[in-house]
SERO-4910 file (N, C-alpha, C, O; in steps of 0.05 Angstrom, whole numbers):
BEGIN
 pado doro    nc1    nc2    nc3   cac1   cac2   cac3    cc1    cc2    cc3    oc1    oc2    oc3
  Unk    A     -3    515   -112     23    513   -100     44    509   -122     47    486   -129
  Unk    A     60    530   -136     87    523   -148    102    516   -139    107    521   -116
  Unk    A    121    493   -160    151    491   -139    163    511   -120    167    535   -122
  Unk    A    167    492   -100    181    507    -68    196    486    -57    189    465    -48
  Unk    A    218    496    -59    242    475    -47    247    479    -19    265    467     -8
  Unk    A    224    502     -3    228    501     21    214    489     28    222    480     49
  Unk    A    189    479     21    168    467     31    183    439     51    204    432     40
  Unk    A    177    426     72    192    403     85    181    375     80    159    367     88
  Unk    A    199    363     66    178    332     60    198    309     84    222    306     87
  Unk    A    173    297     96    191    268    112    181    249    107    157    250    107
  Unk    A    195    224     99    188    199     97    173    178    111    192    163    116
  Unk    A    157    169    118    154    136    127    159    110    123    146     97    106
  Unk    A    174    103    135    182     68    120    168     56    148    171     63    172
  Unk    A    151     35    137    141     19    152    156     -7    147    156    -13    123
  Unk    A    172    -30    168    177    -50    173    178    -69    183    172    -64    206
  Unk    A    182    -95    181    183   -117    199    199   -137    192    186   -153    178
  Unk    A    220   -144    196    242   -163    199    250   -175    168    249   -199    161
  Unk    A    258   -151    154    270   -152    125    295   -127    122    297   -108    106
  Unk    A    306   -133    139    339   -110    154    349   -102    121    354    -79    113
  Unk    A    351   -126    104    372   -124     83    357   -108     63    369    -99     43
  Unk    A    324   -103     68    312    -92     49    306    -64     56    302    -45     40
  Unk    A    305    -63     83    310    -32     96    331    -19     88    331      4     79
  Unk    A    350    -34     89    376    -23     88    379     -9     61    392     12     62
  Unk    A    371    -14     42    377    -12     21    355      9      8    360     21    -14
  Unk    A    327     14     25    312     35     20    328     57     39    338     76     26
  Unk    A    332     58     68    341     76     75    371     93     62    379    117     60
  Unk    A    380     64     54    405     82     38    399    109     15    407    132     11
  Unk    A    378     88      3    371    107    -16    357    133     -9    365    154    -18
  Unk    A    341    131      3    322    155     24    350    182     23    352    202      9
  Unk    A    370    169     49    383    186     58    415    196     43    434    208     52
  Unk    A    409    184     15    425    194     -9    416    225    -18    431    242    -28
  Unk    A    389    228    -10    377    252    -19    395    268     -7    407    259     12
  Unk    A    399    295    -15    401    320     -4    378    324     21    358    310     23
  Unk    A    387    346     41    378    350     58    350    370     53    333    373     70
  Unk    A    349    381     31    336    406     20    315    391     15    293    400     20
  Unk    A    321    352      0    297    346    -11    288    322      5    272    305     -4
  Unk    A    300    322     32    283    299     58    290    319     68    305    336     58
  Unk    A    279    317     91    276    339    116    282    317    142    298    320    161
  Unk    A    267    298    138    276    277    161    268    244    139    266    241    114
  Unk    A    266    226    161    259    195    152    249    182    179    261    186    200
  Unk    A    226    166    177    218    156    214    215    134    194    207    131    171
  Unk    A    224    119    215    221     79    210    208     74    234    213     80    257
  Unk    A    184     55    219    164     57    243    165     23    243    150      8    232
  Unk    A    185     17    258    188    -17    264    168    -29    279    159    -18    300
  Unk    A    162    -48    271    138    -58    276    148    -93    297    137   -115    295
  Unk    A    165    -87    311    180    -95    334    197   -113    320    191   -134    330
  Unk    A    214   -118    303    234   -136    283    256   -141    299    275   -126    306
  Unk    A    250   -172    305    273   -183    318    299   -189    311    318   -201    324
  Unk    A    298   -178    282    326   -193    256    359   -166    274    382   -174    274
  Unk    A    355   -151    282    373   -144    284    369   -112    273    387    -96    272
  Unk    A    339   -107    265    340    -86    252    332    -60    273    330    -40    259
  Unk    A    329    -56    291    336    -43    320    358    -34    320    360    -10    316
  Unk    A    378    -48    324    406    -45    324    423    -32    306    440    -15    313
  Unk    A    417    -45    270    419    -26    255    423      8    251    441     22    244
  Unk    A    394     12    261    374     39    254    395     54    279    402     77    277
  Unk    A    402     37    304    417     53    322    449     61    317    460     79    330
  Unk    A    464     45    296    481     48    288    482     74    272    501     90    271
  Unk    A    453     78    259    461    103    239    465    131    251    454    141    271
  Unk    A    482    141    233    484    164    245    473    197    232    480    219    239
  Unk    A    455    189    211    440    214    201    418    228    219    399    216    228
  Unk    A    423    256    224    404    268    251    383    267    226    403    266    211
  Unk    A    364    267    210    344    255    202    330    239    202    306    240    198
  Unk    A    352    213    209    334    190    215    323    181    245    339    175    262
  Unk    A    301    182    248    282    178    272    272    143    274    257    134    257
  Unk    A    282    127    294    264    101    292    245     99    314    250    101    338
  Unk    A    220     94    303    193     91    324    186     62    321    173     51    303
  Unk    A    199     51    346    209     25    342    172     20    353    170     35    372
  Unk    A    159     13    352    126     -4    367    131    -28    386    152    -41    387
  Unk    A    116    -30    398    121    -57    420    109    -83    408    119   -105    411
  Unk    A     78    -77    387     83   -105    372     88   -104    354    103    -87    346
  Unk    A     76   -126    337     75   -123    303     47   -118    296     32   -137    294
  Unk    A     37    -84    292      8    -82    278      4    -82    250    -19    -80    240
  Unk    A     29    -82    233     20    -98    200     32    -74    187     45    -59    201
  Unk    A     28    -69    164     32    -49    145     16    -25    163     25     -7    178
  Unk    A    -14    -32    154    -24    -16    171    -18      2    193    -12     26    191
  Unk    A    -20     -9    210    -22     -4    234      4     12    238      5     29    256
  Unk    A     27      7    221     57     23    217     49     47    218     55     64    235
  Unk    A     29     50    190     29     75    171     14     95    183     17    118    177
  Unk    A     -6     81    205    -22    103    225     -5    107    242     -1    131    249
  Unk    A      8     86    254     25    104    278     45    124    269     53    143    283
  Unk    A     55    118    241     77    137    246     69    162    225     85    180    221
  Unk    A     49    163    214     37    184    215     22    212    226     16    236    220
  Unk    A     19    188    249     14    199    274     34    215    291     33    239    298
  Unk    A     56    192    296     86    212    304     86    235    292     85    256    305
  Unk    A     87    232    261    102    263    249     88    285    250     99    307    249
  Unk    A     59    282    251     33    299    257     31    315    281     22    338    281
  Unk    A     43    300    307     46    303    331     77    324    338     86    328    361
  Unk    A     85    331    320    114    340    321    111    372    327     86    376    325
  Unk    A    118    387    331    112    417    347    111    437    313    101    460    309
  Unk    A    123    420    294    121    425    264    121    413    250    143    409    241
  Unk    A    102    402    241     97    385    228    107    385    196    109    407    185
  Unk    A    113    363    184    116    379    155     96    384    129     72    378    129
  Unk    A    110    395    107     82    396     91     80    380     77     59    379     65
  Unk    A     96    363     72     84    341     59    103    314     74    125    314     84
  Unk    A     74    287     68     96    263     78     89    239     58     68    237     47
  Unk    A    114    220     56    120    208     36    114    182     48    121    181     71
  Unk    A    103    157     39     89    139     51    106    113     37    107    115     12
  Unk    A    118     91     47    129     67     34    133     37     47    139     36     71
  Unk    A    131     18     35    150     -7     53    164     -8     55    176      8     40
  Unk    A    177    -18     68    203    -32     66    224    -40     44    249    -39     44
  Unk    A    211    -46     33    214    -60     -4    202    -37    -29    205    -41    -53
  Unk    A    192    -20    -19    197     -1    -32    207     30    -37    200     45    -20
  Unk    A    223     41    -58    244     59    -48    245     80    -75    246     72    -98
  Unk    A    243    107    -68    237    119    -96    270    113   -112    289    102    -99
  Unk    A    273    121   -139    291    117   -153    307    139   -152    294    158   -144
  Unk    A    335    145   -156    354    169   -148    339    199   -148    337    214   -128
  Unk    A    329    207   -176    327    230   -179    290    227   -170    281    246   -183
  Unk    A    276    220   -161    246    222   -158    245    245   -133    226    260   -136
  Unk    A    260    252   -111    255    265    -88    258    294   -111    237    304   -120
  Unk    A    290    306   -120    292    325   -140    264    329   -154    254    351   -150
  Unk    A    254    317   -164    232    309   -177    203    324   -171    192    340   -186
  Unk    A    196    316   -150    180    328   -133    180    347   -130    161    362   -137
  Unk    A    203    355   -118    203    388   -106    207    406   -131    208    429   -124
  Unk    A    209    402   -155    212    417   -178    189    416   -194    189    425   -217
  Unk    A    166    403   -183    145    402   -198    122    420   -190    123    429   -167
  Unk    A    104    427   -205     83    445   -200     66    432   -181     61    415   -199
  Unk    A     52    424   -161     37    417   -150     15    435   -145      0    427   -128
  Unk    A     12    450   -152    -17    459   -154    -40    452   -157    -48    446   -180
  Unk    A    -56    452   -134    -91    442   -134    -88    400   -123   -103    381   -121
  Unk    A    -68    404   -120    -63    374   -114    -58    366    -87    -36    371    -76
  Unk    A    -78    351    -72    -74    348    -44    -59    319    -33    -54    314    -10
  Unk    A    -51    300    -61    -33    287    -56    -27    272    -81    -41    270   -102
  Unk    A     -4    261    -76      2    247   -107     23    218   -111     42    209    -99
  Unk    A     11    212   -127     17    171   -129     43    173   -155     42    188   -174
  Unk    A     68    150   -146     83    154   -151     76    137   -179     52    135   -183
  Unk    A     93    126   -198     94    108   -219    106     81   -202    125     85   -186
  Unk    A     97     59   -205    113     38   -188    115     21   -207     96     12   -221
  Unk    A    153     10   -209    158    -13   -227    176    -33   -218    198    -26   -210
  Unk    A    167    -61   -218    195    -80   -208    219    -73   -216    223    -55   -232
  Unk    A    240    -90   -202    267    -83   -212    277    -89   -228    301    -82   -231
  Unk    A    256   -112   -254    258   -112   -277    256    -88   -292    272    -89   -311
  Unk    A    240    -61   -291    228    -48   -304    195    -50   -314    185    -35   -330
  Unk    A    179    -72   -299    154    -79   -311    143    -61   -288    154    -59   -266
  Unk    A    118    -47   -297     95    -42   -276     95    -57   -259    100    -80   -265
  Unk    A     88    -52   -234     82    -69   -219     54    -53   -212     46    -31   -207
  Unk    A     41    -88   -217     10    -75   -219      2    -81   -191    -22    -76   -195
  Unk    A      3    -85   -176      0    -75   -139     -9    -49   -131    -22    -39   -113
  Unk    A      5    -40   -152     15     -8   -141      3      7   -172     13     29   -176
  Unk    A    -12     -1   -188    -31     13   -207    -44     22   -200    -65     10   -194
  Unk    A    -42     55   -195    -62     79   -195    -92     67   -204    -92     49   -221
  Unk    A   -115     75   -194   -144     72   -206   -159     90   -203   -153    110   -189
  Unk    A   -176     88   -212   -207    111   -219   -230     89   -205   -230     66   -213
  Unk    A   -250     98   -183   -263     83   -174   -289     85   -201   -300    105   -210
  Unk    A   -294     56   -209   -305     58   -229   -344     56   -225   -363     53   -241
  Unk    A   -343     59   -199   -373     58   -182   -376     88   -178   -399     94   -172
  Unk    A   -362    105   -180   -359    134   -187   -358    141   -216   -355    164   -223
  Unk    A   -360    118   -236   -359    138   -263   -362    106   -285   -350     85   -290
  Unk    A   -391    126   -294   -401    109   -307   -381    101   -329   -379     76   -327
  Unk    A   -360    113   -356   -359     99   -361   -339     78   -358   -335     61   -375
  Unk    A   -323     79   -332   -306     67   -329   -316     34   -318   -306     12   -324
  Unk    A   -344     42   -296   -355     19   -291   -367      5   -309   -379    -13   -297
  Unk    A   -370      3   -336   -381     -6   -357   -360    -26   -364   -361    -51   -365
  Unk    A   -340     -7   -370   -312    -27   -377   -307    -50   -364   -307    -73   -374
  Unk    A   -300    -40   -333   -299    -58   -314   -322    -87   -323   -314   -109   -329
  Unk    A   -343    -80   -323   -368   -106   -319   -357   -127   -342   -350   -150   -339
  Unk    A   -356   -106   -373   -344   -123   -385   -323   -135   -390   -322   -148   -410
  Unk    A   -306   -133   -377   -284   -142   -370   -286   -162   -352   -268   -179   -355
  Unk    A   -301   -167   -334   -305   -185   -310   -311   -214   -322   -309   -235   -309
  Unk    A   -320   -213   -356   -329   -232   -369   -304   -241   -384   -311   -260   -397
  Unk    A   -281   -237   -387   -263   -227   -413   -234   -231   -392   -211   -236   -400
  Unk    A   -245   -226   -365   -216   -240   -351   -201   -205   -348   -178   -200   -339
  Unk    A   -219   -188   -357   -192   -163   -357   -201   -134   -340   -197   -111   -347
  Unk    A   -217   -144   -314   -240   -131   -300   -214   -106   -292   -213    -82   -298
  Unk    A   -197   -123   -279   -171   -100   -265   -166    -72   -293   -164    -47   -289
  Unk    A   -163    -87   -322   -161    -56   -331   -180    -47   -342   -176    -34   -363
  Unk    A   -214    -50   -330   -238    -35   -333   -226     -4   -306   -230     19   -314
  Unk    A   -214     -8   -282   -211     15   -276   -191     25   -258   -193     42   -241
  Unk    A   -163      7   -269   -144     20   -270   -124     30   -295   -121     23   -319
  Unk    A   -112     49   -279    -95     63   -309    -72     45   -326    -57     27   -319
  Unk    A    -76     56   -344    -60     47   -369    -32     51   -362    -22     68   -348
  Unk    A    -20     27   -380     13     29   -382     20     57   -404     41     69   -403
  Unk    A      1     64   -421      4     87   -433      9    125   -412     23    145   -416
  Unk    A    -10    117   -393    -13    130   -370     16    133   -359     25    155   -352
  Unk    A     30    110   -357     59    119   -353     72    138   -365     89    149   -351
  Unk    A     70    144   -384     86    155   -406     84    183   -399     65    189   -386
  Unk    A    106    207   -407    102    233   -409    104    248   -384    121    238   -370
  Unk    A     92    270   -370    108    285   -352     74    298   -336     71    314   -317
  Unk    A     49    282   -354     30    304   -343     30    287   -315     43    267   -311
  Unk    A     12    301   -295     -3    297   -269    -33    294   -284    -43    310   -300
  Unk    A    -48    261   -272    -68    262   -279    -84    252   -254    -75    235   -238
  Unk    A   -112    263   -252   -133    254   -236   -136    228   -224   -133    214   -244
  Unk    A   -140    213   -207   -146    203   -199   -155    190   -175   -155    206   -156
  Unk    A   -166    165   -168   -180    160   -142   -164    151   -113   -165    158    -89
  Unk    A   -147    130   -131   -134    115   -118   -103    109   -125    -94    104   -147
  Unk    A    -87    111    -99    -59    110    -94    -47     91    -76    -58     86    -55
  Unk    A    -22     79    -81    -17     59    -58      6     73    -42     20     92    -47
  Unk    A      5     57    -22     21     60     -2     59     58     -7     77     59      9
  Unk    A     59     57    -30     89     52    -45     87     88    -59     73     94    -79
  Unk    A    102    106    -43    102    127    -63     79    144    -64     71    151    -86
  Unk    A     70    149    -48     44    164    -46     51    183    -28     58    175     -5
  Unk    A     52    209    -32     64    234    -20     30    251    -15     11    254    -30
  Unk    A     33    257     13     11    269     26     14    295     38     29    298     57
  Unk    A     -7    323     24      2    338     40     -9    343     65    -32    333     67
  Unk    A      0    355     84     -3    363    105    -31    369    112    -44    363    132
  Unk    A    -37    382     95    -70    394     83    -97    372     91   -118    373    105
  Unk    A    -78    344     68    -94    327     60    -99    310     86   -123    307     94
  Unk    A    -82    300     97    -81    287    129    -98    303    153   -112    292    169
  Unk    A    -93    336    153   -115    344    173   -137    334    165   -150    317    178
  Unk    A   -145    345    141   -177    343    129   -189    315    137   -211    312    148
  Unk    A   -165    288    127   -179    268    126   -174    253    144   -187    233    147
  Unk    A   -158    257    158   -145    234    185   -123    216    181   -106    220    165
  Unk    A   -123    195    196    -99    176    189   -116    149    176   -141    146    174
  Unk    A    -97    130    170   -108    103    158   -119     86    181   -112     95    203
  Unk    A   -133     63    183   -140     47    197   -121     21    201   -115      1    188
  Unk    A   -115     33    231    -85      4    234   -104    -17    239    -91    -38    238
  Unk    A   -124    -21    242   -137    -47    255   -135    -62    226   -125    -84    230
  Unk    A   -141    -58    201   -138    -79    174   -113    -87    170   -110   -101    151
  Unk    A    -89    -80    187    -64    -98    187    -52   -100    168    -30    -89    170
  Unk    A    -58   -115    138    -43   -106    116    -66   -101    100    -88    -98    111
  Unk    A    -61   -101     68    -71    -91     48   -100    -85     53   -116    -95     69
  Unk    A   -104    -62     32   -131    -39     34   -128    -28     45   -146    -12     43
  Unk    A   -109    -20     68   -109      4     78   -109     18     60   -129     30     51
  Unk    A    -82     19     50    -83     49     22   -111     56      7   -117     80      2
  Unk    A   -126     34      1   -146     42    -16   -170     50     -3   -185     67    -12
  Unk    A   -177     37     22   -188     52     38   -180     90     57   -194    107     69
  Unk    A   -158     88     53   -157    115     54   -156    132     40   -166    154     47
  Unk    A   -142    127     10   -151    143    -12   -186    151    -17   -196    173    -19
  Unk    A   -196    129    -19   -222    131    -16   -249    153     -1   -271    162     -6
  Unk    A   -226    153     22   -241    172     50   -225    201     39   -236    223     42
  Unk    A   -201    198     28   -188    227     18   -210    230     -3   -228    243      8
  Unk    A   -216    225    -22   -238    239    -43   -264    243    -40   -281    259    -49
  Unk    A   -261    218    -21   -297    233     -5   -300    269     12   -315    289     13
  Unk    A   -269    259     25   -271    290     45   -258    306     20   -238    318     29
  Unk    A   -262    311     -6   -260    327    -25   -221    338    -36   -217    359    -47
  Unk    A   -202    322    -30   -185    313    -39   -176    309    -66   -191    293    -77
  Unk    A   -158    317    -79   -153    317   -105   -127    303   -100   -109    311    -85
  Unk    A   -128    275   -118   -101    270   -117    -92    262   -145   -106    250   -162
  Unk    A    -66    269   -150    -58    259   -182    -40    230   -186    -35    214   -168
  Unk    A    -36    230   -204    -15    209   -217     10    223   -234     11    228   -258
  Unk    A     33    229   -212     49    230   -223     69    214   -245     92    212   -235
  Unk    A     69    204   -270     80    188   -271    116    201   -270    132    184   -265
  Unk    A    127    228   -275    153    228   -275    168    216   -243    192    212   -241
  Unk    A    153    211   -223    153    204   -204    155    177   -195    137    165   -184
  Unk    A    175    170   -200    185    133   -201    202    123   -179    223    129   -169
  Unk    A    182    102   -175    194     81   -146    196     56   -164    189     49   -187
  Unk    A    209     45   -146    217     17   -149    195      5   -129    182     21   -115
  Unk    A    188    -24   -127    182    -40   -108    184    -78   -124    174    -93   -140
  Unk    A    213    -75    -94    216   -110    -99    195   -128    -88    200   -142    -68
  Unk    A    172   -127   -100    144   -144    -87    159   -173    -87    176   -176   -104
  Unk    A    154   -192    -72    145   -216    -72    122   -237    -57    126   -261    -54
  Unk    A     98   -222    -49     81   -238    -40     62   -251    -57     40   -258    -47
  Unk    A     66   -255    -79     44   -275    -92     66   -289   -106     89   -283   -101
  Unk    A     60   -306   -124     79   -329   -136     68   -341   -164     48   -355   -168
  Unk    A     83   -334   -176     82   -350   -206     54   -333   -217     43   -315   -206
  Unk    A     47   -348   -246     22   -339   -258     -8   -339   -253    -27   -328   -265
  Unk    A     -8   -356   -232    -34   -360   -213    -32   -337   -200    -51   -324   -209
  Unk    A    -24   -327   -189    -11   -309   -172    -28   -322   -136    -47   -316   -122
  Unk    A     -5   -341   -135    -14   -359   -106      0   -339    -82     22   -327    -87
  Unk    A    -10   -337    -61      0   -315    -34     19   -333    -21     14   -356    -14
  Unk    A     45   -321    -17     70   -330     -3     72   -312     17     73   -289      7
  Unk    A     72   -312     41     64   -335     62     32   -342     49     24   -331     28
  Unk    A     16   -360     62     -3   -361     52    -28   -347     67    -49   -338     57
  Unk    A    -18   -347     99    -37   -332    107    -41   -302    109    -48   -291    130
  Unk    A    -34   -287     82    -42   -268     74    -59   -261     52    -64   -240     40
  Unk    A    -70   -293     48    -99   -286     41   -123   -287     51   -144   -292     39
  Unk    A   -118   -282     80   -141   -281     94   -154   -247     97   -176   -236    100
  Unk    A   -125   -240     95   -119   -204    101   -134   -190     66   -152   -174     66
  Unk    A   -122   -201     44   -132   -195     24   -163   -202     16   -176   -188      1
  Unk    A   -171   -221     26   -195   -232     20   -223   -210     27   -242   -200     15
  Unk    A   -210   -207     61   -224   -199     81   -222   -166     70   -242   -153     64
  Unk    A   -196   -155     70   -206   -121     64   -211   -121     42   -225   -100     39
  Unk    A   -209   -134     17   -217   -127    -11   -247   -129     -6   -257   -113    -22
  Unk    A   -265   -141      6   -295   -129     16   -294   -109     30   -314    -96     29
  Unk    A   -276   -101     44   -283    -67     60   -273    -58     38   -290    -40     39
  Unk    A   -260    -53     16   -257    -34     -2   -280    -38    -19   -292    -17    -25
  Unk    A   -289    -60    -29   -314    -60    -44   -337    -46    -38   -352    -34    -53
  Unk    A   -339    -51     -9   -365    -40      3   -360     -5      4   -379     10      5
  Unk    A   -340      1      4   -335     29      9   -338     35    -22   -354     54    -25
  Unk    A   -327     25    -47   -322     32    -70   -356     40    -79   -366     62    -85
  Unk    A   -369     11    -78   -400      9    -90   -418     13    -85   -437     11   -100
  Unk    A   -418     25    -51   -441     36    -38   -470     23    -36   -472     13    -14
  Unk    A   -487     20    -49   -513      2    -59   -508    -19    -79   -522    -39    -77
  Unk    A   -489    -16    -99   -487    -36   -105   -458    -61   -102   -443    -71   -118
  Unk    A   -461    -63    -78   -437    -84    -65   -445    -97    -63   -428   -115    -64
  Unk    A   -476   -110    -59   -484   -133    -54   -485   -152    -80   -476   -175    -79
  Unk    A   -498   -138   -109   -497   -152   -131   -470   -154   -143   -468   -164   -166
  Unk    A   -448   -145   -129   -431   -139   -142   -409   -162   -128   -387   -169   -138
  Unk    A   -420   -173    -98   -414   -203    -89   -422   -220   -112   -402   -232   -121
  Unk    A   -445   -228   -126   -445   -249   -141   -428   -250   -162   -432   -269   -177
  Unk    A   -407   -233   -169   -391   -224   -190   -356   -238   -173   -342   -255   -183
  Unk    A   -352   -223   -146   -333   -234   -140   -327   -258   -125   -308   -273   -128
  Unk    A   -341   -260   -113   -340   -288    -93   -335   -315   -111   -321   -334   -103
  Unk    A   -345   -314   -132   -347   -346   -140   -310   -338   -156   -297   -356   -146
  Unk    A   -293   -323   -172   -281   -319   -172   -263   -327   -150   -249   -347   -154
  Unk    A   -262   -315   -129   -243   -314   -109   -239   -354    -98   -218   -365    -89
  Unk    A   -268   -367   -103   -274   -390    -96   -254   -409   -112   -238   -425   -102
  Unk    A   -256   -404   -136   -251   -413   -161   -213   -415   -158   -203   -434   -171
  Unk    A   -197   -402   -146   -165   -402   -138   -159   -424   -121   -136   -433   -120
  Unk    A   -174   -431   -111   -176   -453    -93   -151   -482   -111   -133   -496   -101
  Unk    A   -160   -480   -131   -160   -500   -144   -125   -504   -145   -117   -528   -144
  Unk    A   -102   -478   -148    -86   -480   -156    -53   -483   -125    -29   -482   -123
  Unk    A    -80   -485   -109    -60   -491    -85    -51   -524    -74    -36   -529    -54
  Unk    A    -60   -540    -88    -52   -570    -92    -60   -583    -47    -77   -595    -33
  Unk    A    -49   -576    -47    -44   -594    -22    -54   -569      1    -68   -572     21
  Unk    A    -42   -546     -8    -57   -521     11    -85   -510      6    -97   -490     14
  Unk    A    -89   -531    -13   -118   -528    -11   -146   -520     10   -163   -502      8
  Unk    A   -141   -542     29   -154   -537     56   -149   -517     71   -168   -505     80
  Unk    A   -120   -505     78   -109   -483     89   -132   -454     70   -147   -437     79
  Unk    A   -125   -460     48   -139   -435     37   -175   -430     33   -191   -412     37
  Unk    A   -176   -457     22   -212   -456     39   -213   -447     63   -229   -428     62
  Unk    A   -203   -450     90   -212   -445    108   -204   -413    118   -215   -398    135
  Unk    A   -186   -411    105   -175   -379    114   -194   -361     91   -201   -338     98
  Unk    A   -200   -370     67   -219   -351     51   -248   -355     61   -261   -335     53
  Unk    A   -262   -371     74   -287   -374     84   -283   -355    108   -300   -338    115
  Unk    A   -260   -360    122   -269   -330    145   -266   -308    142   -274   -290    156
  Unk    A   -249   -307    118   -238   -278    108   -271   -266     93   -283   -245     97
  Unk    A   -276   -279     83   -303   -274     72   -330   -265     98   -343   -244    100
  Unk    A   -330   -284    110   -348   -270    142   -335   -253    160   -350   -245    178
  Unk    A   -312   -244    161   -310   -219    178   -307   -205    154   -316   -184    161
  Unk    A   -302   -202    134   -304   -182    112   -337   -171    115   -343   -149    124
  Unk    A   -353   -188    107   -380   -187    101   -390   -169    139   -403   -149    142
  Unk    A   -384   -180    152   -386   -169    182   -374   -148    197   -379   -142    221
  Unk    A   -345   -131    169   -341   -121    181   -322   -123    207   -314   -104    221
  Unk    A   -315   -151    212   -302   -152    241   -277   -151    231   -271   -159    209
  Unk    A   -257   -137    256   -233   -133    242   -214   -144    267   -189   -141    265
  Unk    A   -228   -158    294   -219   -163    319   -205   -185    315   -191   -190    334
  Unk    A   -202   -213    284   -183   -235    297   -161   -222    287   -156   -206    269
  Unk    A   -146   -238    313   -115   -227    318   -103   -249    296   -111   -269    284
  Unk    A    -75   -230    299    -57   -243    279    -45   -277    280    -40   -295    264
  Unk    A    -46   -272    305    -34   -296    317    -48   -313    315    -35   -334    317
  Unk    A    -80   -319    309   -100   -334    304    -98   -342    275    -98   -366    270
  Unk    A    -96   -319    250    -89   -319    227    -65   -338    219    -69   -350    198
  Unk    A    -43   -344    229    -16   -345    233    -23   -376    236    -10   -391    221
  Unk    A    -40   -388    252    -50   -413    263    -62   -431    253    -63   -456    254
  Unk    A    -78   -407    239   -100   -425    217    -79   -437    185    -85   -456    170
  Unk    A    -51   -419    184    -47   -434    165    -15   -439    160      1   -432    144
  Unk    A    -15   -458    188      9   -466    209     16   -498    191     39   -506    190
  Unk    A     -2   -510    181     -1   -536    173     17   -541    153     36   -556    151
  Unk    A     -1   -518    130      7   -523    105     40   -491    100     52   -485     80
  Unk    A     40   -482    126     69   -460    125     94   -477    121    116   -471    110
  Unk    A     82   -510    136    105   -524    141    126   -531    124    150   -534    128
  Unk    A    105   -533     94    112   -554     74    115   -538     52    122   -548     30
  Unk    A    109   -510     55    109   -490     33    142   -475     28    158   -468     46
  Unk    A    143   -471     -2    173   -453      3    172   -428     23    153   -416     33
  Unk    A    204   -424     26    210   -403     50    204   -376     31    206   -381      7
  Unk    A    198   -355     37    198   -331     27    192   -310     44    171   -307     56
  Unk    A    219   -289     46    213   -264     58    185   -251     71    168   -237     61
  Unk    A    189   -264    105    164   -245    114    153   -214    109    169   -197    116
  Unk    A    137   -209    103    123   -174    105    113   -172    136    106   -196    138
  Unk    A    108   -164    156     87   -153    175     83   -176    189     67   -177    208
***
């Protein structure tokens, strides 16, 4: 596929009651030329802030809001409204996948459409805070249970504290203009073509937030999917769910969500070896415990179940249960911008 500026790209912004941070991705979105969005669907995830109201004020015939009746998470956004645009009498050929909080940078749409995409069935943006630092959330990877020598790195690394860059890419990787190989892409900036979504389907709304992305990248390279790493391809994302150098989870009960799918991505990554590869992470994950002072108990108890429906597989407790379990210690904790 060479550059084609006819080809039609539409956006996804998935949300939930962060208006001021929509606002400020959609601006940017619908700064593009028309040549290089085709449309934008905001797939509200029922946000009582006023952000309904907003999206109705606007007046760009591009912008589409698929407002949901509850809140099904990041997730659950990214299937439905992938779903919408799939379902359209024309679908387009490619679609652009994001939060709320994250928003490509002026010239990245230009960007795209002037690039060679050839042999590439989807492609991961460069993601950096609004400092300019990587934001490693959103660091491209190579499943390193697929390649020996990356899983080597990884093991040693697991000893050395530096397991994460056994098999994800380098800040060098940033650099320069090539498209390179890779496994895994996040949900910040990850452009899908049309191709790639028949072949492989949509994401799994039932995991609510995080791993979706990596569980669907995952199922993209299984069903024989090529996706690259763009790095001329630059988003922004104003993350704030973890805190300080511990990196502690703000709200807190979103480490029940992380706990719990980072074993469905394991198990999907390691295949046979996920089980030996629990004695490697669990006592780690145990070991954080330590830096939550007083939410201590809150996080024992939300990482011990996150750990048994991970290990089981179950993906049925509701949010509202999650939400409950760590109601005590929400009380006493700083305020910080809800996600989902």
């Amino acid at each position: 596929m060479s550059p084609n500026h006819s080809q039609r790209l539409v956006a996804i912004v998935v949300t939930y009651n962060r208006l001021d941070q929509l606002r400020r991705t959609v601006e940017r979105l619908l700064d593009s030329s028309d040549t290089h969005l085709s449309g934008l669907v905001v797939v509200d995830n029922a946000s009582d802030d006023g952000t309904a109201e907003w999206l109705a004020a606007q007046d760009d015939p591009r912008l589409v809001n698929h407002r949901l009746e509850t809140n099904t998470g990041g997730a659950g956004g990214f299937e439905a409204g992938m779903r919408f645009v799939m379902a359209q009498e024309s679908p387009p050929d490619w679609v652009l996948l994001m939060d709320d909080d994250g928003r490509p940078e002026p010239d990245a749409l230009a960007r795209f459409h002037a690039m060679d995409r050839s042999g590439w069935d989807a492609l991961a943006a460069a993601v950096y805070h609004p400092s300019g630092a990587i934001c490693d959330i959103n660091r491209p990877a190579l499943n390193p249970f697929w390649r020996p020598k990356r899983f080597l790195n990884t093991l040693l690394g697991v000893f050395t504290g530096q397991a994460r860059d056994g098999f994800h890419l380098s800040a060098k990787d940033y650099e320069g203009q090539e498209t390179s190989e890779i496994d895994v892409g996040s949900f910040v900036g990850l452009f899908l073509s049309r191709k790639a979504i028949e072949r492989t389907g949509y994401p799994d709304g039932a995991v609510f937030i995080y791993g979706d992305d990596v569980l669907y990248n995952l199922r993209m390279r299984e069903q024989g999917n090529r996706i690259g790493f763009a790095p001329q391809l630059r988003f922004e994302h104003d993350f704030k769910s973890v805190e300080g150098p511990v990196q502690r989870f703000r709200p807190l009960w979103k480490a029940y969500y992380n706990h719990r799918n980072l074993l469905l991505v394991y198990r999907r990554a390691a295949g046979i070896l996920f089980w030996p590869a629990l004695l490697l992470i669990l006592p780690k994950w145990w070991s954080k415990a330590r830096h939550y002072g007083e939410e201590r108990p809150a996080f024992e108890r939300l990482t011990r179940l996150a750990i048994r429906d991970g290990l089981r597989r179950d993906l049925t407790r509701s949010h509202a249960e999650v939400l409950a379990l760590a109601t005590v210690v929400e009380d006493i904790a700083v305020e910080t911008p809800e996600q989902y």
